[in-house]
N, C-alpha and C positions, 0 to 999 in steps of 0.2 A: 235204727228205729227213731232216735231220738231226732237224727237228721230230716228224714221224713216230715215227722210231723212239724218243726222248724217250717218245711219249706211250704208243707199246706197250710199252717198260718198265714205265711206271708203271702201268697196267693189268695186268703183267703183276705187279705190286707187290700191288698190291690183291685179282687172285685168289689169291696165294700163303694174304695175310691169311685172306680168307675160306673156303678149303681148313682152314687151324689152325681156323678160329672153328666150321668147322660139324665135322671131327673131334673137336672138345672137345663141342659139342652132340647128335651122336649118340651116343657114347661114352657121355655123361653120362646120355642118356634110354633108353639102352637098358639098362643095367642097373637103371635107377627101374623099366622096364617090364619085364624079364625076372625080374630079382633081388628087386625093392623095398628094393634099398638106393641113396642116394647117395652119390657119391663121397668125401666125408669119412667117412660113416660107415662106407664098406669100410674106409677107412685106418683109423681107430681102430679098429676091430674086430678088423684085421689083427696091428697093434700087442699090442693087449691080450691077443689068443691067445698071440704068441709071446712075449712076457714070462710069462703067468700069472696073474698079478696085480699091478694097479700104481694107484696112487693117482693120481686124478684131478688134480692139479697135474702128477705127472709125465709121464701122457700128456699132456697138454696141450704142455707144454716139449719133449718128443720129436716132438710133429706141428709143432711151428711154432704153434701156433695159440694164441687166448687162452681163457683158464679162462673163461669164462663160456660161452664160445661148446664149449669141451666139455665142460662140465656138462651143457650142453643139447640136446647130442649124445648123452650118454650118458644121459639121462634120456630119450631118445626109445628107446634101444637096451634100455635094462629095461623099458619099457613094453611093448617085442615079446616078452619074452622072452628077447634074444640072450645079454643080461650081467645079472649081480647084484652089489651091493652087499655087503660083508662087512668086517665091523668087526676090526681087527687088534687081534688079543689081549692084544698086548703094550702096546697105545695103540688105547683105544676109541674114543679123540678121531678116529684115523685109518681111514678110510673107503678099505677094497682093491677095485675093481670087476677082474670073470673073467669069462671066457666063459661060455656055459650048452651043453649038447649041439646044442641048437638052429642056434645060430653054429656051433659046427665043422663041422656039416655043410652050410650056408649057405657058407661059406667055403670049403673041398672042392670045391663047385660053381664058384662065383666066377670069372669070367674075371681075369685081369691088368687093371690098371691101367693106361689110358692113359701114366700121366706116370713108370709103370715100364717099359712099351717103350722110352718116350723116353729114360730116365738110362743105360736099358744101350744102347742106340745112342750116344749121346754119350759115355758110358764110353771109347768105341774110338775117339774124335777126338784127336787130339794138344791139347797143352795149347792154341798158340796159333790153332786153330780153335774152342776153345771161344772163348776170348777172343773172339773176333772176334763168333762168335753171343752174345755180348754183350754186344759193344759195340754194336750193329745193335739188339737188342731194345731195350735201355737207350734208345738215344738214337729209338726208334719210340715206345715209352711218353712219352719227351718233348715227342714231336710230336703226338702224342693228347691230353696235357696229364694226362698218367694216372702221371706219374714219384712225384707224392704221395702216391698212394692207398694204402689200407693193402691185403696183400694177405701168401694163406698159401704156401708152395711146393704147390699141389696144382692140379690141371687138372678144374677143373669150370666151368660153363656158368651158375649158379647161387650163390647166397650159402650161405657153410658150412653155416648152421646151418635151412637149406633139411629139410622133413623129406620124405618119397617121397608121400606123400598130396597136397600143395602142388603135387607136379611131375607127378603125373598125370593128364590129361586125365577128365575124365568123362564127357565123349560118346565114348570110347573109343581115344584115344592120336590120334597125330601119323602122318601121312605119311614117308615116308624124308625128302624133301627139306624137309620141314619145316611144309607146308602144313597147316593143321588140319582134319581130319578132322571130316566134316559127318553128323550125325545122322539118322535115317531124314524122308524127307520131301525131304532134300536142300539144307534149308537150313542153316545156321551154328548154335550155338546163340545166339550172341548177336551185336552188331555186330561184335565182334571175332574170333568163332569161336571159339576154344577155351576153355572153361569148367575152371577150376581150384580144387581144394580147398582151403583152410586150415584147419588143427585148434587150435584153441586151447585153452586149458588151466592156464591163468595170469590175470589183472589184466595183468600184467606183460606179457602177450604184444599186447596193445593199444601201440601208439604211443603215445597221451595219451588221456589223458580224452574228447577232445573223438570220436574213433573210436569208442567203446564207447556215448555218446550218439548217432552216424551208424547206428548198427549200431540200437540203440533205436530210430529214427524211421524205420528201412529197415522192421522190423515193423511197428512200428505202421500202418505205412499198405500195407503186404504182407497182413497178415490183415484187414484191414477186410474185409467186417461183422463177426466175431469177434475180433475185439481186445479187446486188454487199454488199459488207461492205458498212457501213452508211462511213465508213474514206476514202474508196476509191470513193466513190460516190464522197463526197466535195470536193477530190482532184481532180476529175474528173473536176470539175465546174470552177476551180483555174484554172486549167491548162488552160481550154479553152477559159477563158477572160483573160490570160495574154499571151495565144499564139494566139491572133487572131483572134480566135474564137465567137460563141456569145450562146447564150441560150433562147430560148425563152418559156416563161409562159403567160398559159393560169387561167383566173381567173372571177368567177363568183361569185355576192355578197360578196365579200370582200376575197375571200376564195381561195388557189390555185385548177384547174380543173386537168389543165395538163400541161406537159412540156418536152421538148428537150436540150440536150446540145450536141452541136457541137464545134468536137475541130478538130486543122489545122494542119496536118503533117510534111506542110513545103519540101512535095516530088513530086512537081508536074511535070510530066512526068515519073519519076519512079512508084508510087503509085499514089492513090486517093489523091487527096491533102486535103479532110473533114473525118473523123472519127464520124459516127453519134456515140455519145457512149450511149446514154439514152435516152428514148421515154418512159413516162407513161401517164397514164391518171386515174383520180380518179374512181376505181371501180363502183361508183352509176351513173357515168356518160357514161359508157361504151356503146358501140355499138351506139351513134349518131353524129356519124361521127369527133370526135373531133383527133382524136389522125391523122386518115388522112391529116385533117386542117394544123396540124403541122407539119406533117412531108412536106405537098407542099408545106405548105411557106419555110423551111427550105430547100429544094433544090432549091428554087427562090434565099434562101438570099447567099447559097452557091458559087456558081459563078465557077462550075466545076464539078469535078468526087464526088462523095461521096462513104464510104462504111459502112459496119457495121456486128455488130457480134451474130446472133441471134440462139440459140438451135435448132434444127431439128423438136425437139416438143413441141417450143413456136407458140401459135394459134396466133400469132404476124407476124407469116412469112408470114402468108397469106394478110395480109394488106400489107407488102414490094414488097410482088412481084405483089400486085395489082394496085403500081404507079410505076412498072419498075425495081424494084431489081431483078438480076440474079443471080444464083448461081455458078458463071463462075468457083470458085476453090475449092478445098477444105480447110478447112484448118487444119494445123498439128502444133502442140506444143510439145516441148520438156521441162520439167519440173524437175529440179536439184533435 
């Protein structure tokens, strides 16, 4: 008997746990999916309005978090528009980042914070009941082996510098309970079901070297028959995160699906000013709608004309001209 109830505690341990873990996970994905903000970047935003203007070292130190990790947060947040940049008069050297109209009224909307329900509920505990909830966490994290880890005070499901494109689905969001959401036809999109974006936009934003060649040999053998060299491919990829440009990969169960690289001419009124140069998608993934997915987000992230250079008899044209590509010219090459 005694064993028993032993073991329905500890069950009883264990749904409390995953009660927090999946609160922290709808909370998180519901404002990716309502808002398109995540939860750091509510917090800094939040921050930034009601200061004014504050230099990105001092947000940083105010959220708890490291400068690198909100530089990169707030370089995701000018890129929507929320905040801008502004050189303090007195010291050019000093860089003030402020809201845009945009954010205020994004934020107006904005529900509460998870992990600000929770500090004003704990507000109202006497001192040594906090103690106690953590003493209990502290020494939970120890038994997880997770008492090392580095970690920011903020309640999210996801890594900070997580940007809202990364966390939402592309076959069209998640289930309440968690289950991924399956594409017309009724299958998965991939072994793992849920297909997720990443935006890149850096060198930097690659793990190592060895990623940006993985990413090179996923084309090259994506686009066959029309491929490029695996060498021209990867210079392709270079070229377009150090001119401006960005890339983005699609990835299902750990694995790449598909992917875009868009590079930036730098001719805008003369030309297009985007060069779509590569669009693949993993052959067993073909025909459910992914390689579309990519190519819309990638004229949303565009922010202009785009163009691109496709064979007369790649079955690829027919997706281009089915979100809008014309065939206004021809084109002609002279070759030494």
């Amino acid at each position: 008997m005694v064993k028993n109830s032993a073991f329905c505690l500890t069950e009883r341990i264990l749904v409390a746990l995953r009660r927090v873990m999946r609160a922290v996970d709808l909370h998180s994905r519901k404002l990716v999916h309502t808002y398109s903000l995540t939860s750091p970047q509510l917090v800094l935003l939040r921050e930034i309005d009601r200061v004014g203007e504050i230099a990105i070292g001092e947000l940083a130190r105010r959220s708890n978090i490291g400068n690198a990790t909100a530089t990169g947060i707030v370089d995701r947040l000018e890129h929507r528009g929320l905040v801008v940049r502004n050189r303090n008069g007195r010291d050019r050297r000093n860089v003030l980042v402020s809201c845009t109209d945009n954010a205020r009224t994004l934020l107006g909307a904005a529900p509460p914070l998870l992990q600000e329900r929770f500090m004003e509920q704990l507000d109202h505990l006497q001192n040594w009941e906090q103690e106690q909830i953590l003493s209990s966490l502290e020494r939970l994290a120890k038994m997880m082996n997770a008492q090392d880890l580095d970690a920011a005070p903020m309640l999210a499901s996801y890594p900070l510098d997580a940007t809202e494109d990364t966390l939402r689905p592309v076959n069209g969001g998640r289930k309440e309970d968690g289950a991924a959401a399956k594409p017309a036809g009724g299958r998965a999109a991939g072994e793992g079901g849920t297909v997720q974006l990443r935006e890149l936009r850096r060198l930097e934003d690659f793990g190592d070297a060895s990623e940006l060649e993985e990413l090179a040999s996923f084309l090259f053998e994506a686009l066959k028959p029309y491929n490029d060299t695996h060498e021209d491919i990867a210079r392709g990829i270079r070229d377009a995160l150090t001119g401006g440009g960005f890339l983005l990969v699609a990835e299902t169960a750990g694995k790449t699906a598909g992917s875009l690289v868009m590079l930036r001419t730098g001719m805008s009124g003369y030309i297009p000013e985007n060069l779509l140069l590569f669009v693949a998608v993993d052959p067993s993934l073909r025909g459910r709608g992914l390689g579309k997915k990519l190519v819309e987000r990638a004229l949303e992230l565009a922010g202009g004309e785009v163009k691109l250079h496709v064979e007369y008899d790649n079955p690829a044209r027919r997706l281009y001209e089915r979100v809008g590509f014309t065939s206004k010219y021809a084109e002609m090459r002279y070759t030494p």
